[in-house]
PyMOL Python script that loads the backbone (N, CA, C, O; Angstrom):
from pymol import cmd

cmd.read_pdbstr("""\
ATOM      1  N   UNK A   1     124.816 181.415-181.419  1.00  0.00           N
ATOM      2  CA  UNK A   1     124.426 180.706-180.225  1.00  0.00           C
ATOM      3  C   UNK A   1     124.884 179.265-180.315  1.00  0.00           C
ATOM      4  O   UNK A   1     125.230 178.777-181.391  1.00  0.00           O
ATOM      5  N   UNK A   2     124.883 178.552-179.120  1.00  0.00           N
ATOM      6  CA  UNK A   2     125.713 177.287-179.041  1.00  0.00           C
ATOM      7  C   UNK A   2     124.089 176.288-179.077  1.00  0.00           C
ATOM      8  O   UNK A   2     122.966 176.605-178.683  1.00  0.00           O
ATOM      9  N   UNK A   3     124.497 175.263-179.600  1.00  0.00           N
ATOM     10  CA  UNK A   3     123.438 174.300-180.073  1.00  0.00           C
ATOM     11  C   UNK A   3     123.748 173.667-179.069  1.00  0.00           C
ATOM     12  O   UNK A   3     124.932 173.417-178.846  1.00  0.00           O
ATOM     13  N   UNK A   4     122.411 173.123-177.947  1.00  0.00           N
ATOM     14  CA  UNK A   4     122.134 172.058-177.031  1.00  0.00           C
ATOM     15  C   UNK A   4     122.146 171.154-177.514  1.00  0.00           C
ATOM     16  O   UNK A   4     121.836 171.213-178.704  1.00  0.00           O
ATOM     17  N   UNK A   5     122.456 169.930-177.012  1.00  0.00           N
ATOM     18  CA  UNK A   5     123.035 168.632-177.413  1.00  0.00           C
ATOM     19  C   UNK A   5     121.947 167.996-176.738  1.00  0.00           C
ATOM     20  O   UNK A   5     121.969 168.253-175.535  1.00  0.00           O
ATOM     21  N   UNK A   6     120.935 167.203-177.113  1.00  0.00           N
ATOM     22  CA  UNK A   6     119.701 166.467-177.109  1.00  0.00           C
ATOM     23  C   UNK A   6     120.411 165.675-175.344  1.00  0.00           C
ATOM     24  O   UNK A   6     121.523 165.151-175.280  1.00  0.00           O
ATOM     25  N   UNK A   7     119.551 165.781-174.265  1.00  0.00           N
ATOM     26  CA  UNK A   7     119.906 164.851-173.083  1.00  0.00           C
ATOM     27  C   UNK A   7     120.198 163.249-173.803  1.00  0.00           C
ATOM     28  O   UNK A   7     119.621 162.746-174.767  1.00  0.00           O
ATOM     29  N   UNK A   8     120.942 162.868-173.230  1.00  0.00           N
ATOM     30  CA  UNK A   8     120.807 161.426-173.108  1.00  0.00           C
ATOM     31  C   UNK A   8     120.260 161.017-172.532  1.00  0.00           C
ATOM     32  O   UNK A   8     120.194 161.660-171.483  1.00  0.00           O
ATOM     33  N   UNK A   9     119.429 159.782-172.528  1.00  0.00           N
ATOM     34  CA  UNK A   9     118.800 159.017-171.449  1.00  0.00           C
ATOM     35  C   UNK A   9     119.839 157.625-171.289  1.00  0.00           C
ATOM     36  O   UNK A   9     120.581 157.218-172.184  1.00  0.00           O
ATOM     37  N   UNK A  10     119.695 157.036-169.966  1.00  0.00           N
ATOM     38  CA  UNK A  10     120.125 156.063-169.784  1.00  0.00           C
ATOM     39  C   UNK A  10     120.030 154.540-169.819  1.00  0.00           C
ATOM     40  O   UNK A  10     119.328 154.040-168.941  1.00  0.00           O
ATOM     41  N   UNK A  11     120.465 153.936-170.459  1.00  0.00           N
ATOM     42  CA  UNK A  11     120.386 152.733-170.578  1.00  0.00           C
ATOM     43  C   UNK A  11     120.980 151.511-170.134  1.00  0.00           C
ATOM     44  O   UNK A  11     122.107 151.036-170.276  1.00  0.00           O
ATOM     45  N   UNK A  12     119.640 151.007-169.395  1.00  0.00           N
ATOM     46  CA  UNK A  12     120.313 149.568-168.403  1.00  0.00           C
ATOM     47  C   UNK A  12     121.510 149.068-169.326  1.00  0.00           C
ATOM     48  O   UNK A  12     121.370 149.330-170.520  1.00  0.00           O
ATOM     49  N   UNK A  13     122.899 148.251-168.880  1.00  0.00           N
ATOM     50  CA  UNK A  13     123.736 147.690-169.496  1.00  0.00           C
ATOM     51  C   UNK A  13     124.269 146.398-169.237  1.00  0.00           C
ATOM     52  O   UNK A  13     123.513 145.575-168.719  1.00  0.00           O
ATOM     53  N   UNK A  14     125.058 146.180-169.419  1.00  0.00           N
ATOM     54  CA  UNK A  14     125.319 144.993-168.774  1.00  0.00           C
ATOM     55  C   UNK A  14     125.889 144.667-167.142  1.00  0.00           C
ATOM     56  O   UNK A  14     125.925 143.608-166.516  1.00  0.00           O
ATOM     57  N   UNK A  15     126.329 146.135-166.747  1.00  0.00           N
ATOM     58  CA  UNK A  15     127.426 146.422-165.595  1.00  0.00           C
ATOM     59  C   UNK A  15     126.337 146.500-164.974  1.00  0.00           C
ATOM     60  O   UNK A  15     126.319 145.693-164.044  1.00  0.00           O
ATOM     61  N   UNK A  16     125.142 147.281-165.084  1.00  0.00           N
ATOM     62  CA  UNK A  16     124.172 147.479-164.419  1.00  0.00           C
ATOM     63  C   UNK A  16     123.415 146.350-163.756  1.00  0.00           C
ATOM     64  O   UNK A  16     123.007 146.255-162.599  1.00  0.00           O
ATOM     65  N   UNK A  17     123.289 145.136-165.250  1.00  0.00           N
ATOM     66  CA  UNK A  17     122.841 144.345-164.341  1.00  0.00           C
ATOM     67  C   UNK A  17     123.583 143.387-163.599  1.00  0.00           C
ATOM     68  O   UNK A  17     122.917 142.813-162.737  1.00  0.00           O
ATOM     69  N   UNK A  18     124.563 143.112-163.676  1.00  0.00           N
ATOM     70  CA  UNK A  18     125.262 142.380-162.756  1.00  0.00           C
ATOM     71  C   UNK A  18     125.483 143.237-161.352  1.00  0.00           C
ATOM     72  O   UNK A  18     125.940 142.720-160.332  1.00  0.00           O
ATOM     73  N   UNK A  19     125.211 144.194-161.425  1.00  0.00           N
ATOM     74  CA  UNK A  19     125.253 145.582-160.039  1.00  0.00           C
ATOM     75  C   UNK A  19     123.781 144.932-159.656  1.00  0.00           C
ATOM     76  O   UNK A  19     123.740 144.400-158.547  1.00  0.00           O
ATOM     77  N   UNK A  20     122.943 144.919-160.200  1.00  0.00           N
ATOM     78  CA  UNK A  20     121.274 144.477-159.930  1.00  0.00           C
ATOM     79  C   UNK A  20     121.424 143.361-158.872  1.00  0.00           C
ATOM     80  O   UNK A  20     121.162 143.301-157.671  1.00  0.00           O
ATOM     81  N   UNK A  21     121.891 142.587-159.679  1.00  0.00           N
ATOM     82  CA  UNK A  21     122.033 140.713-159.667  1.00  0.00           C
ATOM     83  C   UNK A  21     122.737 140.879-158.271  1.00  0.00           C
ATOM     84  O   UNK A  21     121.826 140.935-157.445  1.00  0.00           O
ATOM     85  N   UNK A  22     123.765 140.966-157.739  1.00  0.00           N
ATOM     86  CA  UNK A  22     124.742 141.522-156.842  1.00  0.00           C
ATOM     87  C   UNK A  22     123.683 141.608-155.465  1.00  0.00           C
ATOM     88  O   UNK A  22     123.578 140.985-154.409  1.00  0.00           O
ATOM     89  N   UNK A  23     123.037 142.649-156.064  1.00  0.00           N
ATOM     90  CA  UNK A  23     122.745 143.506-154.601  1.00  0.00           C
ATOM     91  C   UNK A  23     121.287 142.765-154.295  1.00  0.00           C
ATOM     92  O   UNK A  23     120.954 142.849-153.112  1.00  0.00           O
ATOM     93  N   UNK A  24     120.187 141.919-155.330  1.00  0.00           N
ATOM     94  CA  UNK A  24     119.369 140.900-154.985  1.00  0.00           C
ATOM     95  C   UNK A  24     119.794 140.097-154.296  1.00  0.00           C
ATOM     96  O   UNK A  24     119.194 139.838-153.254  1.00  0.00           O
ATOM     97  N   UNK A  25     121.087 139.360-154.669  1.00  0.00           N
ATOM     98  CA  UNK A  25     121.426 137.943-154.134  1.00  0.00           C
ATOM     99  C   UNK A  25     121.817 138.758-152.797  1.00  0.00           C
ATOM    100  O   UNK A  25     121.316 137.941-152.024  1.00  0.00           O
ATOM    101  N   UNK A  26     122.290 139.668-152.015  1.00  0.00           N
ATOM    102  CA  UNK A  26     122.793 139.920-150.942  1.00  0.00           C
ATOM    103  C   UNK A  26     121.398 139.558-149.922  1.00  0.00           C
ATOM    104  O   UNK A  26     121.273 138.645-149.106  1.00  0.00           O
ATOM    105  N   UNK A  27     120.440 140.625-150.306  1.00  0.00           N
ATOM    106  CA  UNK A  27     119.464 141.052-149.924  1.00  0.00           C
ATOM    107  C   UNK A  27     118.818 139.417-149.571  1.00  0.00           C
ATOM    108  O   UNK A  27     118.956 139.100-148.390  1.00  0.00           O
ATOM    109  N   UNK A  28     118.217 138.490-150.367  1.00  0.00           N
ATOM    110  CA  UNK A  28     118.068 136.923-150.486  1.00  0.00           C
ATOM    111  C   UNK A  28     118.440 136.178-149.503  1.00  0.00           C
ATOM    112  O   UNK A  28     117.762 135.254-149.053  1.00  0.00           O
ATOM    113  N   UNK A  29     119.525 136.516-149.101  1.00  0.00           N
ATOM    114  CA  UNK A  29     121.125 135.832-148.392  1.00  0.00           C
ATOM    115  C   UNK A  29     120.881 136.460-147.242  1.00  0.00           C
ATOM    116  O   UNK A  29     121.394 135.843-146.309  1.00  0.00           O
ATOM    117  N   UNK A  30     120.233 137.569-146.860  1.00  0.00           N
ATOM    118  CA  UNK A  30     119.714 138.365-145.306  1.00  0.00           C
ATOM    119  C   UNK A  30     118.611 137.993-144.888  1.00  0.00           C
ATOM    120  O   UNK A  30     118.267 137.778-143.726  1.00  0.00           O
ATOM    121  N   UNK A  31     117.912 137.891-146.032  1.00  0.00           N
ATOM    122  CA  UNK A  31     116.418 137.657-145.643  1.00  0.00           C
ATOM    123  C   UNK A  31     116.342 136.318-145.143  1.00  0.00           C
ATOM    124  O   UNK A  31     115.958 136.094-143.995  1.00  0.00           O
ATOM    125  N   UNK A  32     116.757 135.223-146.106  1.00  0.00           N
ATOM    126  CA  UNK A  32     116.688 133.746-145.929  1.00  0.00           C
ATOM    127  C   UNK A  32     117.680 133.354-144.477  1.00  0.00           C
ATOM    128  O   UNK A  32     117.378 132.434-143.717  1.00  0.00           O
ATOM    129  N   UNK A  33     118.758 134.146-144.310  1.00  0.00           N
ATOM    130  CA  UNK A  33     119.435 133.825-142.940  1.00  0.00           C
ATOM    131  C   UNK A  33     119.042 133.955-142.122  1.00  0.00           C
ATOM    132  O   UNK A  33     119.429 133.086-141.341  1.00  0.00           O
ATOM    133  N   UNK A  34     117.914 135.082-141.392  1.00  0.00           N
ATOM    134  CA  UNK A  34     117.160 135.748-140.610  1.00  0.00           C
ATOM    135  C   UNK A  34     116.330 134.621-139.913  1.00  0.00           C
ATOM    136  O   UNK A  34     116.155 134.729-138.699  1.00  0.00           O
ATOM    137  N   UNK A  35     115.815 133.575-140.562  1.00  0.00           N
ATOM    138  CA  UNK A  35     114.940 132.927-140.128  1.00  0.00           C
ATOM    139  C   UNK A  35     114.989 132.240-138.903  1.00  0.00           C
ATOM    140  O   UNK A  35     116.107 131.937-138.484  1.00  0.00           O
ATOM    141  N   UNK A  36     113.673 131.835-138.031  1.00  0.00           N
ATOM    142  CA  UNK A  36     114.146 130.908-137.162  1.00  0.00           C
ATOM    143  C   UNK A  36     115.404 129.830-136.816  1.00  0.00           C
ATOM    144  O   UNK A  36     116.150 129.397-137.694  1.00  0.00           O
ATOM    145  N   UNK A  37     115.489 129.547-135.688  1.00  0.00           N
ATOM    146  CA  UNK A  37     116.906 129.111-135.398  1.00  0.00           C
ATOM    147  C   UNK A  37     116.110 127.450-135.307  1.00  0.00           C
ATOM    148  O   UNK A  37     114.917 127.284-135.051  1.00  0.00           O
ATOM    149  N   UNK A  38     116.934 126.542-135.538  1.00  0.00           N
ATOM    150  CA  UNK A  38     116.114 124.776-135.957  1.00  0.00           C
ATOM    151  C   UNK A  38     117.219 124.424-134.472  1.00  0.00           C
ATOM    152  O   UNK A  38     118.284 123.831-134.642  1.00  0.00           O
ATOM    153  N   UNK A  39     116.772 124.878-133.101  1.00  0.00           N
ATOM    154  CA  UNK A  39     117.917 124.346-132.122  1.00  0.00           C
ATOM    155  C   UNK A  39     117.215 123.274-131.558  1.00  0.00           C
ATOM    156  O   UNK A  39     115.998 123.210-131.735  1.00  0.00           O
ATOM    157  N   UNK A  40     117.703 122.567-131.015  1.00  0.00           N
ATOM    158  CA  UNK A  40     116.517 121.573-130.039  1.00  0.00           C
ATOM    159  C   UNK A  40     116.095 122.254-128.885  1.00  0.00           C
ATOM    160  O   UNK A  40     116.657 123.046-128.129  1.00  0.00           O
ATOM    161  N   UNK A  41     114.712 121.643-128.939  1.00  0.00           N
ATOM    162  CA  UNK A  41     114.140 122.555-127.898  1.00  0.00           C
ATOM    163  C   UNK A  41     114.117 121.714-126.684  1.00  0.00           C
ATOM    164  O   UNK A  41     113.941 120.506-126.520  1.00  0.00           O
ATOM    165  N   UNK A  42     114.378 122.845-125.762  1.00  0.00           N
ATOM    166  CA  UNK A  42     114.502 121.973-123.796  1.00  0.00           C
ATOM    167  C   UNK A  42     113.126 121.261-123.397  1.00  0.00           C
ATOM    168  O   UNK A  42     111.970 121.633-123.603  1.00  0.00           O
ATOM    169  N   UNK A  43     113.491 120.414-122.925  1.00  0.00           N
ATOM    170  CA  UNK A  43     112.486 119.833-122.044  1.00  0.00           C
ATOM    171  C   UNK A  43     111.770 120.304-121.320  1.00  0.00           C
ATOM    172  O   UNK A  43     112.228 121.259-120.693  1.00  0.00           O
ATOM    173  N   UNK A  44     110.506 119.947-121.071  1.00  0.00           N
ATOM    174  CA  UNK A  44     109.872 120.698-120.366  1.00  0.00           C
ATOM    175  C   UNK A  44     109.554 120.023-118.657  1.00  0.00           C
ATOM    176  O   UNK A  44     108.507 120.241-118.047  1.00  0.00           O
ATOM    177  N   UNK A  45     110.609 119.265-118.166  1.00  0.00           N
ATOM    178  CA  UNK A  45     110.400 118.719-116.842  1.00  0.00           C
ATOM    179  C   UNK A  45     110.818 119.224-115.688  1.00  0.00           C
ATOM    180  O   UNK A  45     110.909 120.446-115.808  1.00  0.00           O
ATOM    181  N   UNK A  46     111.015 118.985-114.986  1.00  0.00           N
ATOM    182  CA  UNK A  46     111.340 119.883-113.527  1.00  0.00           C
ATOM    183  C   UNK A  46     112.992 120.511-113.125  1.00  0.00           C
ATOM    184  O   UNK A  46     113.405 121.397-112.378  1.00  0.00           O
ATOM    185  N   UNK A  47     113.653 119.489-114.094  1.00  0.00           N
ATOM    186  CA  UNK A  47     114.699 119.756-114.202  1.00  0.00           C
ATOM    187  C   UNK A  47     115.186 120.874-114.915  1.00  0.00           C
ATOM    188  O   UNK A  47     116.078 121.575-114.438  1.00  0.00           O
ATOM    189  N   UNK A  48     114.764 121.062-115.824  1.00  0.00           N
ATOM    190  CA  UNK A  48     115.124 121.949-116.789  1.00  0.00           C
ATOM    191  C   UNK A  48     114.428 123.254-116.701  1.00  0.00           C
ATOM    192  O   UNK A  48     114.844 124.297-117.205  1.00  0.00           O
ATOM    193  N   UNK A  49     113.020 123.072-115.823  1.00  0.00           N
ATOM    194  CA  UNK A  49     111.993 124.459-115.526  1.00  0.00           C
ATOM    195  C   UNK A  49     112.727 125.267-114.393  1.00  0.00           C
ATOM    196  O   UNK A  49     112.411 126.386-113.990  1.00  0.00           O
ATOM    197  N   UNK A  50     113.432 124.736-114.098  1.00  0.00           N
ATOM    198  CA  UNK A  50     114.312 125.366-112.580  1.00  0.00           C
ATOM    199  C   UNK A  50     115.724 125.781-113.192  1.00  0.00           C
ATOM    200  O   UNK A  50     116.499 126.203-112.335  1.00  0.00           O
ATOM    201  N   UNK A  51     116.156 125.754-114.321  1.00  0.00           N
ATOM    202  CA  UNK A  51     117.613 125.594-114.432  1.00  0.00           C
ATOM    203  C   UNK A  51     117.552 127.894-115.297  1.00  0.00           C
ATOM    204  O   UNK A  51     116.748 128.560-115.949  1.00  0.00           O
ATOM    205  N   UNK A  52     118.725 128.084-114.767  1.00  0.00           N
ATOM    206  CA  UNK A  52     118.391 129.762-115.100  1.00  0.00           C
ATOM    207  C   UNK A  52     119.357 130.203-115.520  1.00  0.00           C
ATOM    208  O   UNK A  52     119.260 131.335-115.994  1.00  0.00           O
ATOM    209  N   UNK A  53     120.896 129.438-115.544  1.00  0.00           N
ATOM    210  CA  UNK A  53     122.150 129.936-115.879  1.00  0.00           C
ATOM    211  C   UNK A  53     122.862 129.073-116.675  1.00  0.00           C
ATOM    212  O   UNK A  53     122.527 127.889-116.704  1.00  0.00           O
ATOM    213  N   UNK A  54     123.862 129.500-117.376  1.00  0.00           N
ATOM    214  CA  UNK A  54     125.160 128.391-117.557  1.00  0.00           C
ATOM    215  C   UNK A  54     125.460 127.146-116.986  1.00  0.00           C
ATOM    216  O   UNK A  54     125.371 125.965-117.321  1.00  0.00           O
ATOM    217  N   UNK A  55     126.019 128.084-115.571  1.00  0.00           N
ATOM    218  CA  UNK A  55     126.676 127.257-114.632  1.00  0.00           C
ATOM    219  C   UNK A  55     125.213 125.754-114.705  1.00  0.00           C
ATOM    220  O   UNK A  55     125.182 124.719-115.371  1.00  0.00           O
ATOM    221  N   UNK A  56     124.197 126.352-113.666  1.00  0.00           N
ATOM    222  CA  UNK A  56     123.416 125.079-114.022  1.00  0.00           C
ATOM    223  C   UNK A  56     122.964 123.781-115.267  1.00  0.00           C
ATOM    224  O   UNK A  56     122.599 122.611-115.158  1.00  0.00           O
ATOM    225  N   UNK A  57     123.196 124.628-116.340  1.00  0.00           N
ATOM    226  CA  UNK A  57     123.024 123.443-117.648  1.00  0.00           C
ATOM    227  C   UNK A  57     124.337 122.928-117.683  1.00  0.00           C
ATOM    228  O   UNK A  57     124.301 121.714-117.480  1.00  0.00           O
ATOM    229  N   UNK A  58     125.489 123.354-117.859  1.00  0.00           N
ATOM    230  CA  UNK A  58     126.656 122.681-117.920  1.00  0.00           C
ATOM    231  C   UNK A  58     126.934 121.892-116.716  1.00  0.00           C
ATOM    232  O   UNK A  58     128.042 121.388-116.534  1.00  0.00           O
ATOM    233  N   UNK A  59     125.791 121.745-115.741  1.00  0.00           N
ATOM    234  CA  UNK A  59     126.018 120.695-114.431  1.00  0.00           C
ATOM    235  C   UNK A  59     125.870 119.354-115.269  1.00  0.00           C
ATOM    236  O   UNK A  59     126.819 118.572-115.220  1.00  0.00           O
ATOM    237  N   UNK A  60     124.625 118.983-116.127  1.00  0.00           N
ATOM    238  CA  UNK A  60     124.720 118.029-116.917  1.00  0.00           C
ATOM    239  C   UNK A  60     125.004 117.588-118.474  1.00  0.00           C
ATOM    240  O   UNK A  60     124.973 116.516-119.079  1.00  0.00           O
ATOM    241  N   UNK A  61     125.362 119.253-118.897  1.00  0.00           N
ATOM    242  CA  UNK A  61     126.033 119.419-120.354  1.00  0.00           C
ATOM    243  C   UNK A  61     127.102 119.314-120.357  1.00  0.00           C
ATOM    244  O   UNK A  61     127.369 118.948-121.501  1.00  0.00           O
ATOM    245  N   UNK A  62     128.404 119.429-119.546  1.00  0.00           N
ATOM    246  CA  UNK A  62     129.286 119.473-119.561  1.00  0.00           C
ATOM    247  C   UNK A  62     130.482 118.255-120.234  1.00  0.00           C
ATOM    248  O   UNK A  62     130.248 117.223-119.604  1.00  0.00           O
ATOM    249  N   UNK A  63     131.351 118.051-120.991  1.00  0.00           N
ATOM    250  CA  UNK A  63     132.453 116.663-121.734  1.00  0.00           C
ATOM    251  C   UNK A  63     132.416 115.898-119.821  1.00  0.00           C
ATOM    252  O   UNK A  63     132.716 116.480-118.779  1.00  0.00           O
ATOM    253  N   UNK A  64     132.057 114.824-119.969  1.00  0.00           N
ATOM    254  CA  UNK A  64     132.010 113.885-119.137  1.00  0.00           C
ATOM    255  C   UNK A  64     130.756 113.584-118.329  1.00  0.00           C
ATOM    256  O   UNK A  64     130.612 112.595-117.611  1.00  0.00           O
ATOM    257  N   UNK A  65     129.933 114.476-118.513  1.00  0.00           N
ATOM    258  CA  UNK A  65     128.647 114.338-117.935  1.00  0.00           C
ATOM    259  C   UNK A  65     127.539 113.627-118.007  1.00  0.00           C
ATOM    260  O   UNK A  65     127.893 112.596-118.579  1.00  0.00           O
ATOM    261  N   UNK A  66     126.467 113.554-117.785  1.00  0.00           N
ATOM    262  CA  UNK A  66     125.434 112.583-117.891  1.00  0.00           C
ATOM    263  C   UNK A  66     124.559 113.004-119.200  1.00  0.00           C
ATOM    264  O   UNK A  66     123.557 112.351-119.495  1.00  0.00           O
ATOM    265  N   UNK A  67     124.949 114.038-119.912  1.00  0.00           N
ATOM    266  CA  UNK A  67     124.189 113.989-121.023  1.00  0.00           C
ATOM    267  C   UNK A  67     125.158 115.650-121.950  1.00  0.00           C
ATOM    268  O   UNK A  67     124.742 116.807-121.897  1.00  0.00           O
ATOM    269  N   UNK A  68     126.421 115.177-122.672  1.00  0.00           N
ATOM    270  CA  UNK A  68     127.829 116.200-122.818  1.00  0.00           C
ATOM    271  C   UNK A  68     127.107 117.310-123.932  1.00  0.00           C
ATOM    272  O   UNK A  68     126.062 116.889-124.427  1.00  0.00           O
ATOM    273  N   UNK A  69     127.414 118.250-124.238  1.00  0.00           N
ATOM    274  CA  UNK A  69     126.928 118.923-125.413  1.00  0.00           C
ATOM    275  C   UNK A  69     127.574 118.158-126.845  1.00  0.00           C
ATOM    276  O   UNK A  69     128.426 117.278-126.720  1.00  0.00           O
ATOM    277  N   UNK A  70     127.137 118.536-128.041  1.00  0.00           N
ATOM    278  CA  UNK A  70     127.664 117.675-128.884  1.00  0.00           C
ATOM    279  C   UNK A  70     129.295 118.014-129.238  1.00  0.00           C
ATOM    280  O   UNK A  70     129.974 118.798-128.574  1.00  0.00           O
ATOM    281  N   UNK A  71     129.719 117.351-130.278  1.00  0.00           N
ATOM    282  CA  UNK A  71     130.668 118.070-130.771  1.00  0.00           C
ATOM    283  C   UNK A  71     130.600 119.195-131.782  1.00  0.00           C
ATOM    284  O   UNK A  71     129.859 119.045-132.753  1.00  0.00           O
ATOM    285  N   UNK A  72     131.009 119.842-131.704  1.00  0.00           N
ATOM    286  CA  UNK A  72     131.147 121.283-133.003  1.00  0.00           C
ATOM    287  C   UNK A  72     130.465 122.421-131.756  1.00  0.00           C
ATOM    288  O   UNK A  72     130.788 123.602-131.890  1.00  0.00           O
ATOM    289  N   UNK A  73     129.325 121.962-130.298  1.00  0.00           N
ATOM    290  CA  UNK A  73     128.615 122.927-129.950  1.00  0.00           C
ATOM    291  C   UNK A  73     129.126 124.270-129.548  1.00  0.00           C
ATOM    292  O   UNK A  73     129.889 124.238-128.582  1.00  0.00           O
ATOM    293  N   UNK A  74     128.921 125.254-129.981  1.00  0.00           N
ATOM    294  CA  UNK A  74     129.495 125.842-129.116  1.00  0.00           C
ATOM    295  C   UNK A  74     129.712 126.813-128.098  1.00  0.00           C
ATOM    296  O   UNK A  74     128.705 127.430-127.752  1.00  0.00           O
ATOM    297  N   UNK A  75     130.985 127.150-127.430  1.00  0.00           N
ATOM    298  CA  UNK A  75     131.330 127.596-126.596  1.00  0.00           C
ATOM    299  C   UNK A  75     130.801 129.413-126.023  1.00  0.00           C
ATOM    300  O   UNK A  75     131.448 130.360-125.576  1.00  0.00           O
ATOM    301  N   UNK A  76     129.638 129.247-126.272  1.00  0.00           N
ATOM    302  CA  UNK A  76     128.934 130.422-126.008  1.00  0.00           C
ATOM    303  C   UNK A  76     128.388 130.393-124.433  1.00  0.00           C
ATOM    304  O   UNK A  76     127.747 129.419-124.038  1.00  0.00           O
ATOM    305  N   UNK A  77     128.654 131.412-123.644  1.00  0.00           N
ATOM    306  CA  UNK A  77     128.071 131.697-122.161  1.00  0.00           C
ATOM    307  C   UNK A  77     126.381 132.063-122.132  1.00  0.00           C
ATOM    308  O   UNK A  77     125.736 132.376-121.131  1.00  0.00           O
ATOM    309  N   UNK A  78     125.734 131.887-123.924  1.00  0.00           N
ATOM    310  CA  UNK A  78     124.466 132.540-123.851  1.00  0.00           C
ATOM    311  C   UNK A  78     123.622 131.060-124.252  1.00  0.00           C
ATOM    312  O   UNK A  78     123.169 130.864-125.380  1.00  0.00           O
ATOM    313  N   UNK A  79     123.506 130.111-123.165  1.00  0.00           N
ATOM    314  CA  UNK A  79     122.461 128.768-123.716  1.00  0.00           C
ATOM    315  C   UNK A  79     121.391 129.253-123.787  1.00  0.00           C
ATOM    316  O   UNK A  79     120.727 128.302-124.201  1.00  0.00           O
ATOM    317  N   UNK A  80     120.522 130.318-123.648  1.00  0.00           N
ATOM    318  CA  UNK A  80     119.583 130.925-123.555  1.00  0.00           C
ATOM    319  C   UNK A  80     118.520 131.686-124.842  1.00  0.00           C
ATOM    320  O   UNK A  80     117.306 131.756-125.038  1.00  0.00           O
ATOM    321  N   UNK A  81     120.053 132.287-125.695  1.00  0.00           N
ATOM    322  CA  UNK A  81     120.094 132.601-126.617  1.00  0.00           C
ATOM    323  C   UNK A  81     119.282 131.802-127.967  1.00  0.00           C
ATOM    324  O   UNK A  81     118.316 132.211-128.611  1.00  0.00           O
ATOM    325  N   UNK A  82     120.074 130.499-128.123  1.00  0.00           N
ATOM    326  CA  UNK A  82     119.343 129.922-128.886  1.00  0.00           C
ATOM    327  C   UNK A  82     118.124 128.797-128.342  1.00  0.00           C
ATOM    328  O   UNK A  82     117.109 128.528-128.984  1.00  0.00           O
ATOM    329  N   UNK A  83     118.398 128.372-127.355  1.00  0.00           N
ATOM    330  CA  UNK A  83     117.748 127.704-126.564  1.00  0.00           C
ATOM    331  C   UNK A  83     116.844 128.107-125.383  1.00  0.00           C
ATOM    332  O   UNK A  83     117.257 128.318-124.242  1.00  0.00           O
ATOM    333  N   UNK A  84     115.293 128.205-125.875  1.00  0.00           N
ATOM    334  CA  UNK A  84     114.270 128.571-125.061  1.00  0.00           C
ATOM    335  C   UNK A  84     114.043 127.516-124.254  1.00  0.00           C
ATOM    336  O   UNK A  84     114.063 126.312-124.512  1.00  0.00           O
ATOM    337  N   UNK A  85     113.746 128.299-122.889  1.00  0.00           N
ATOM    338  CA  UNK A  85     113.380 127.637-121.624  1.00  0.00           C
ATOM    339  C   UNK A  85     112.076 127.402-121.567  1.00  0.00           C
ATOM    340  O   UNK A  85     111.376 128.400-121.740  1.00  0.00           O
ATOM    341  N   UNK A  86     111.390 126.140-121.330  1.00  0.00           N
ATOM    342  CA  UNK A  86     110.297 125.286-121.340  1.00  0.00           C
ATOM    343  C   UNK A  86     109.163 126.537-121.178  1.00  0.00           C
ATOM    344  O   UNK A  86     108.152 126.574-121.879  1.00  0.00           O
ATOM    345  N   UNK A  87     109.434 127.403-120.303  1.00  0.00           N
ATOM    346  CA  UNK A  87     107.981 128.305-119.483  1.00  0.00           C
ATOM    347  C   UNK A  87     107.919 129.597-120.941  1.00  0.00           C
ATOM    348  O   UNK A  87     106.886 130.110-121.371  1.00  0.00           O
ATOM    349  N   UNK A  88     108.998 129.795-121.324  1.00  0.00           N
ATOM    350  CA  UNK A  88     108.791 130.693-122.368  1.00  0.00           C
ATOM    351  C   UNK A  88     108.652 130.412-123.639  1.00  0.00           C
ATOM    352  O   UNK A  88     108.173 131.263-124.388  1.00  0.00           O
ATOM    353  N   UNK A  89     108.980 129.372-124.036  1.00  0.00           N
ATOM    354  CA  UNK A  89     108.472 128.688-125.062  1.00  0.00           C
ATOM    355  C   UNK A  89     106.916 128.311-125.376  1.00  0.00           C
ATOM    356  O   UNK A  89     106.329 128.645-126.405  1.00  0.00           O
ATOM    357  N   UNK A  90     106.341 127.538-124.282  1.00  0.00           N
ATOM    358  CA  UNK A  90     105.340 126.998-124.497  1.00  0.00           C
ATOM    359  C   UNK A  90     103.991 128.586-124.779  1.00  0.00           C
ATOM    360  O   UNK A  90     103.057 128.734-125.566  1.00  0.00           O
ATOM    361  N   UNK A  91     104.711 129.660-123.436  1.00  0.00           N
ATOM    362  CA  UNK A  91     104.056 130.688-123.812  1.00  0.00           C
ATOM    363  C   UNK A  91     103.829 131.441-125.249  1.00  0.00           C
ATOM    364  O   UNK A  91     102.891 132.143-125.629  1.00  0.00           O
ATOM    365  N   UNK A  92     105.210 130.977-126.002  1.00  0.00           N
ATOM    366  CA  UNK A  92     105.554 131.457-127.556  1.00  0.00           C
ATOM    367  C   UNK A  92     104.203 130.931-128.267  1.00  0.00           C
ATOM    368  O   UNK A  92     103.275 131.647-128.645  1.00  0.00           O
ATOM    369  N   UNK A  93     104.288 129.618-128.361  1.00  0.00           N
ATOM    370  CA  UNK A  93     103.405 128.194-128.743  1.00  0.00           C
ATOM    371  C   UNK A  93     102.048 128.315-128.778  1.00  0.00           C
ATOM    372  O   UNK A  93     101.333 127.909-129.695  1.00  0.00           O
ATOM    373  N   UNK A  94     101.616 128.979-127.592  1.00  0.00           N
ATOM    374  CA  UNK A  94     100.143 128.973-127.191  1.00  0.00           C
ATOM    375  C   UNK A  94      99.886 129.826-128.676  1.00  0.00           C
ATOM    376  O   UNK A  94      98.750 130.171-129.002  1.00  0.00           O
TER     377      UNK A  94
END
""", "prot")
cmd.dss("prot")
cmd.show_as("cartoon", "prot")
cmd.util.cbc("prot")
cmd.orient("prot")
């Protein structure tokens, strides 16, 4: 009869843990990105409680305007997105 050869068990190594290390730091790097967005938040005056589109914020966001977006901002059709509107915000807040 043929003699069974005792299982091996496995042992963490070094490949292993840098495979470990790897897939923590990813995980870290999702979690910590996820977080709230630090945008400035809109005003809450009459101007801005009425405003519902693009087109309307870029009436006074716009390069030459009475108050331009910054530089680097950008060119996204969704101001909405990161930037909550006064009535839904404050509702967040309460």
């Amino acid at each position: 009869m043929a003699e069974s050869k005792p299982k091996q068990t496995w042992k963490l190594g070094r490949k292993d843990m840098v495979f470990f290390a790897i897939v923590a730091a990813v995980i870290l790097l999702l979690v910590l990105g996820t977080g709230d967005r630090s945008t400035k938040p809109v005003p809450s005056d009459q101007t801005h409680l009425q405003v519902k589109s693009r087109a309307e914020c870029m009436a006074c966001h716009a390069v030459g305007s009475v108050k331009p977006q910054p530089m680097g901002h950008t060119k996204a059709d969704q101001c909405f997105q990161c930037h909550l509107q006064p009535k839904i915000r404050d509702k967040i807040t309460l």
